[in-house]
N, C-alpha and C positions, 0 to 999 in steps of 0.2 A: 453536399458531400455524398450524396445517392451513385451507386454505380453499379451495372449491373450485366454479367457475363457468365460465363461457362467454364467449367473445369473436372476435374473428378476431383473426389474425397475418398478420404479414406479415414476409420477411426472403428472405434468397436461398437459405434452405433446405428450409424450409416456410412453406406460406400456405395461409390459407382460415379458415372457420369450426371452431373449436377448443375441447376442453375442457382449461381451464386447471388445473392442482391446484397448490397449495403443497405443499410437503412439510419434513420435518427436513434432507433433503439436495440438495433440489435445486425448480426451478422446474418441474415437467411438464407438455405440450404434446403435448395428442392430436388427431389431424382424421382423416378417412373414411380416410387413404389412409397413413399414417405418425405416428409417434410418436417425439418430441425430449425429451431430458431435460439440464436446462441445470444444471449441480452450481453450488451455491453457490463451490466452488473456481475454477469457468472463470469466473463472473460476475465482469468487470472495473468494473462502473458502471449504477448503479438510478437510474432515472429517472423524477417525477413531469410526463408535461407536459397539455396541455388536454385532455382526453379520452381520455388513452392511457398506457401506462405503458411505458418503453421499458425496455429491458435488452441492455447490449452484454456479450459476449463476447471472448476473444482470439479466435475466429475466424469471430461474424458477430455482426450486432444485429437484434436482434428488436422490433418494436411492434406492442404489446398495444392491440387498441382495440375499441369498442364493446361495454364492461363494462359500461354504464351505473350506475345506483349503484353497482356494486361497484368503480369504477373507484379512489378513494381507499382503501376499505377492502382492496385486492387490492396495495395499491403498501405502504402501511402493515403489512400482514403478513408477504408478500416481503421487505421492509425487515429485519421484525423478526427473521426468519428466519435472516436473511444474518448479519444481527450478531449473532446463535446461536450461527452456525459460525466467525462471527469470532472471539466470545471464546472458543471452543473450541482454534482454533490457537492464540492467544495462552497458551495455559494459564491463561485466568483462570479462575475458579468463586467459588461462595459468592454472595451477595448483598453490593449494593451499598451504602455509607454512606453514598450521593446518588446522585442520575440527573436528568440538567437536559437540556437542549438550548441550542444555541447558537453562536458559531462558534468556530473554533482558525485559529492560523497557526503554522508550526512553519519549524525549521533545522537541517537534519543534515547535518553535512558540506558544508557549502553549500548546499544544496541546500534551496529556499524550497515547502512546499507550504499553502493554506489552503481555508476552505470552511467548512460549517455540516454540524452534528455530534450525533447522540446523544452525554453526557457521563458519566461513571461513576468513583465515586470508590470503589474499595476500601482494603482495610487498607493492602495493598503497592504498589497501584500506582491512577493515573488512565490512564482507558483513553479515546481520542478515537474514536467510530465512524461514520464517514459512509458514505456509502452507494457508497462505490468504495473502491481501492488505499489509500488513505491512513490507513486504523485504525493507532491505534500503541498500545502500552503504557509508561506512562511510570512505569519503577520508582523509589520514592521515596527507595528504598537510595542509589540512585548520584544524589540529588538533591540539591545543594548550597545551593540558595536560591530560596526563593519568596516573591516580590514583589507585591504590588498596586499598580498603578499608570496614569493614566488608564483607570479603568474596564477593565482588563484584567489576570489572575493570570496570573504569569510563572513558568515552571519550569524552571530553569537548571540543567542534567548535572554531572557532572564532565570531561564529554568534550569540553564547548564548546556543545552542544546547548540549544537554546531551544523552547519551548513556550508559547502564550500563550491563554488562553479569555477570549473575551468576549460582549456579548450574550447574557448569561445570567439576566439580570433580579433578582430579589429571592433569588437563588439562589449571588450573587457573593459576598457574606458568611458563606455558611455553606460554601460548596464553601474560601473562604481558610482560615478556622476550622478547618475538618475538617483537611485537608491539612495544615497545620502541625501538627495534633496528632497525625497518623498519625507525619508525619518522624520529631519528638521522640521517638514513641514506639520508633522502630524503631530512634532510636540509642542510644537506654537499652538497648534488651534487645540489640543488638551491642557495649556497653561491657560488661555482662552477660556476654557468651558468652565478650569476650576473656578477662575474670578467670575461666573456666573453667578455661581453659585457664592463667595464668597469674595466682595468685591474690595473689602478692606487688606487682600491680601498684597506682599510686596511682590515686584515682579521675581523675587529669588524664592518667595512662598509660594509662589504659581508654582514657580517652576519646580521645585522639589516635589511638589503635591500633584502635579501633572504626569508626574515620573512613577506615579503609583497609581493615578485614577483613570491611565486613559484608557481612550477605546472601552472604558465602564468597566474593566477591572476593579474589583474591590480589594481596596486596602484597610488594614486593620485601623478601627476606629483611634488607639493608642497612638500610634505610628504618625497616625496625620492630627492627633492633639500635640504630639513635639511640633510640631512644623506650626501648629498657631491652632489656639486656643479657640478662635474666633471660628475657624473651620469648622470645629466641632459644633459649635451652636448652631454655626449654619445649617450644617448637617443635619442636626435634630429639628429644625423647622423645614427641612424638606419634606422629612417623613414626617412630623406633626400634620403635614398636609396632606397625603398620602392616603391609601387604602388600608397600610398595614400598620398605621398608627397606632391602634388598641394592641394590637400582637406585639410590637415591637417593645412595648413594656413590658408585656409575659417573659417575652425573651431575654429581656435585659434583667430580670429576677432569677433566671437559670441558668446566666451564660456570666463569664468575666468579661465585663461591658467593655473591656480594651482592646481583648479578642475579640471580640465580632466586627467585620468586615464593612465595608458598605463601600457601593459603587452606585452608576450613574450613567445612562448615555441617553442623548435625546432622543424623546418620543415619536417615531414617523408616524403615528395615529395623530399625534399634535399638530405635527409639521404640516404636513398635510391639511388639516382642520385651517392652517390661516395658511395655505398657500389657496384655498378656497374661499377665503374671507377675502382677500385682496384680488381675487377674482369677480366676487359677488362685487367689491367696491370696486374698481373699473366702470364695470358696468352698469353703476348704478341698481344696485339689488338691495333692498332695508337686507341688512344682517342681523338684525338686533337679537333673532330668535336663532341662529345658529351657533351650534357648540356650547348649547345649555347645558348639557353634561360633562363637559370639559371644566368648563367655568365655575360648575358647581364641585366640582371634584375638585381643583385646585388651588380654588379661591384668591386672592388679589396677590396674595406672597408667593405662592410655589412657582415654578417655573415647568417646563414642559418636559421632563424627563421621566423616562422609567429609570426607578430606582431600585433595587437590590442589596439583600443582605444576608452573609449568610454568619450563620451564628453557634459556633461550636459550644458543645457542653460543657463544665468544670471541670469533668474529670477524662473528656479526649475520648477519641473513638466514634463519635458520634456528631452531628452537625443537623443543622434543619437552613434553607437556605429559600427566602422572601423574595417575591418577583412584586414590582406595584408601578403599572403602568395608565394613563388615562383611558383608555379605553381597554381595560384587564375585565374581558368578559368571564372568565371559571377561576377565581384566587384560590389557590393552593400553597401548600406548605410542602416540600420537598426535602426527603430525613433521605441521609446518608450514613454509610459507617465504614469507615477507615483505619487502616493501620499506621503506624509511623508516624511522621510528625506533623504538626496539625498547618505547619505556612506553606510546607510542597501540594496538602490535598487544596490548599487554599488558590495557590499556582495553576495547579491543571482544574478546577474546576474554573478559575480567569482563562484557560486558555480554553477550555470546550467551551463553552457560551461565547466568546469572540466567535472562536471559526466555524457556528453554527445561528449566528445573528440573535441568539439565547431563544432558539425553537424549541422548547423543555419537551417537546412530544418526545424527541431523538432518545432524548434520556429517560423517559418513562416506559415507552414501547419493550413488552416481551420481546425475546428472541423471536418464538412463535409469532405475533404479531410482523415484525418486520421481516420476516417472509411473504407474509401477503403482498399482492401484487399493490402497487401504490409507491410501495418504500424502497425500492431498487434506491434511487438516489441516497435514502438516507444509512443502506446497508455499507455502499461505496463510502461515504466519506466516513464511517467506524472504520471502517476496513483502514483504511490512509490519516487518521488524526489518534495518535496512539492515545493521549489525554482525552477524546471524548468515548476509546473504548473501555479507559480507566473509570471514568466518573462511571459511565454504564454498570460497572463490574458491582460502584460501592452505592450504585441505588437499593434504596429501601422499602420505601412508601409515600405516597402525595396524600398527604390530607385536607382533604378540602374547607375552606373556612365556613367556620357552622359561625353558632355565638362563641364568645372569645372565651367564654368559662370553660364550655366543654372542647374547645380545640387547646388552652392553658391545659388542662386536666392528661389531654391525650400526648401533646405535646411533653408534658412533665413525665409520664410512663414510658414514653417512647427512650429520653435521656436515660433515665433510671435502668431501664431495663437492658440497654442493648450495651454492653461491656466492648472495653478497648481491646482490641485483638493484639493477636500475637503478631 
């Protein structure tokens, strides 16, 4: 995607005659006298207009003019560049099941944005990328229903959230097609995972409990004791097996144990661990001494997941939320505080941990901090997942696990002290 020509600039920073380069991370701009380098992270908005290419910034705009031929080929690159490092924050990767163009209009929270779009349809999600702030990821987990309907496919959340692609031409029937075959597919294999976990379940028990656990979403522990009794137990012998085993009883003395959540998605530190075991045994290698720490962490009952829980207080406003995976090198306790009501903050914190593979750094990192250089990627996908700038907003504190007395202690002040907002 490198390309690399001449032009003049003009903007209130630098101007003159300039050699333009594309690059993997940024737009570069060199003239006789100084040198600009615009990161794909600071580009707010890429612009094709008659002869020029324009590119704004948060803190100036720049037009690119007198490329001549190169002037389409230079805007179509930069473009292509952008939405590189787009799908990069987004965590997506792999190749797409489709790639169209076209337009979207969406609604998140109110909030109406649309426009014309490169479109991408992966296994797990559709991804909208236009050439400013508006790329989103649209996970198909947390997708409830998708419609065709006047010549536009509708992608309805669980959250209220709507999505719509049109103008997509002979590309509209197969991008529906696909999409519905991905959903289906993904709630087969989280009916699948529930009966992992709980294999006495009916296949109408999967499936109900699948419609709340997948993709490791946590649903309310209450919620999924209607659907079978049995899940519940199960459930408690996950985490009986678990890191956060002592804590999780702290928790259940300060929380109403119906409201507190728990989720699930398998461990890649595990996965991993025996896609190496069945390596070593190919090849004839003793394994007997690999993945003693796995083994000892899990013991003969648990199964390979990280597990998750989060657990609101009696009296609302406030939340502490359990991560506990096999190879969970720093265990912390993560307090949040919230307004309004306590199954939406439960919603968007299931959707920011999905569309960030539950990388807690995103959500602990100062403002200050993710400015340092490093974090471009993780400033972009705040910028574009309105739910992971929300949980951002209602972080509090990580406490890290000491002995379970003194984290029970800090944990019970923490509850007490931090009142339900307005």
């Amino acid at each position: 995607m490198s390309m690399e020509t001449k032009g003049i600039v003009s903007s209130s920073s630098i101007d003159g005659e300039a050699r333009l380069l594309i690059s993997a991370d940024a737009i570069l701009i060199e003239t006789d006298s100084r040198a600009l380098s615009l990161s794909y992270a600071d580009i707010i908005e890429l612009k094709l207009l008659d002869y020029a290419v324009a590119v704004a910034t948060n803190s100036d705009s720049f037009t690119l003019s007198h490329l001549g031929y190169d002037t389409e080929p230079f805007y179509e690159k930069a473009f292509a560049a952008y939405n590189a490092k787009v799908l990069e924050s987004l965590f997506v990767s792999g190749t797409p099941l489709l790639e169209t163009k076209g337009n979207y209009a969406y609604s998140e929270q109110g909030v109406s944005r649309s426009g014309a779009a490169v479109i991408q349809l992966y296994e797990r999600c559709l991804v909208i990328l236009p050439a400013n702030l508006d790329a989103r990821r649209i996970p198909l987990c947390f997708t409830t229903n998708i419609e065709a309907a006047d010549y536009r496919i509708i992608y309805t959340l669980d959250n209220g959230d709507s999505y719509s692609i049109s103008k997509i031409g002979y590309d509209f029937e197969p991008l529906e097609r696909l999409s519905m075959a991905q959903l289906l597919c993904l709630r087969k294999q989280a009916s699948e995972q529930v009966r992992c976990i709980d294999s006495s379940l009916s296949a109408q028990q999967a499936e109900a409990a699948a419609a709340q656990l997948v993709e490791g979403a946590a649903a309310p522990i209450g919620e999924l004791n209607s659907i079978s009794s049995s899940l519940t137990i199960a459930i408690e012998v996950q985490i009986s097996h678990s890191r956060i085993a002592g804590y999780y009883q702290i928790l259940k003395g300060l929380c109403d144990v119906s409201e507190m959540a728990f989720g699930f998605r398998e461990d890649v530190a595990f996965a991993q661990r025996d896609e190496q075991l069945a390596q070593q045994d190919e090849l004839g290698i003793d394994t007997d001494d690999i993945g003693t720490t796995i083994d000892s962490y899990t013991g003969d009952t648990a199964a390979p997941y990280l597990i998750w829980l989060i657990a609101p207080s009696k009296a609302g406003g406030v939340c502490a939320v359990e991560y506990a995976g096999a190879h969970q090198e720093a265990a912390a306790t993560y307090i949040f505080e919230y307004a309004g009501e306590w199954g939406r903050l439960r919603r968007r914190l299931n959707h920011a941990m999905e569309a960030i593979g539950f990388r807690r750094e995103v959500i602990s990192l100062s403002d200050e901090q993710m400015r340092q250089p490093g974090y471009e990627c993780y400033r972009m996908a705040i910028e574009r997942n309105e739910s992971l700038a929300y949980i951002r907003s209602c972080y509090c504190a990580r406490i890290v696990h000491g002995s379970e007395e003194s984290w029970g202690r800090e944990i019970a002040s923490r509850f007490s002290s931090l009142t339900k907002l307005a």
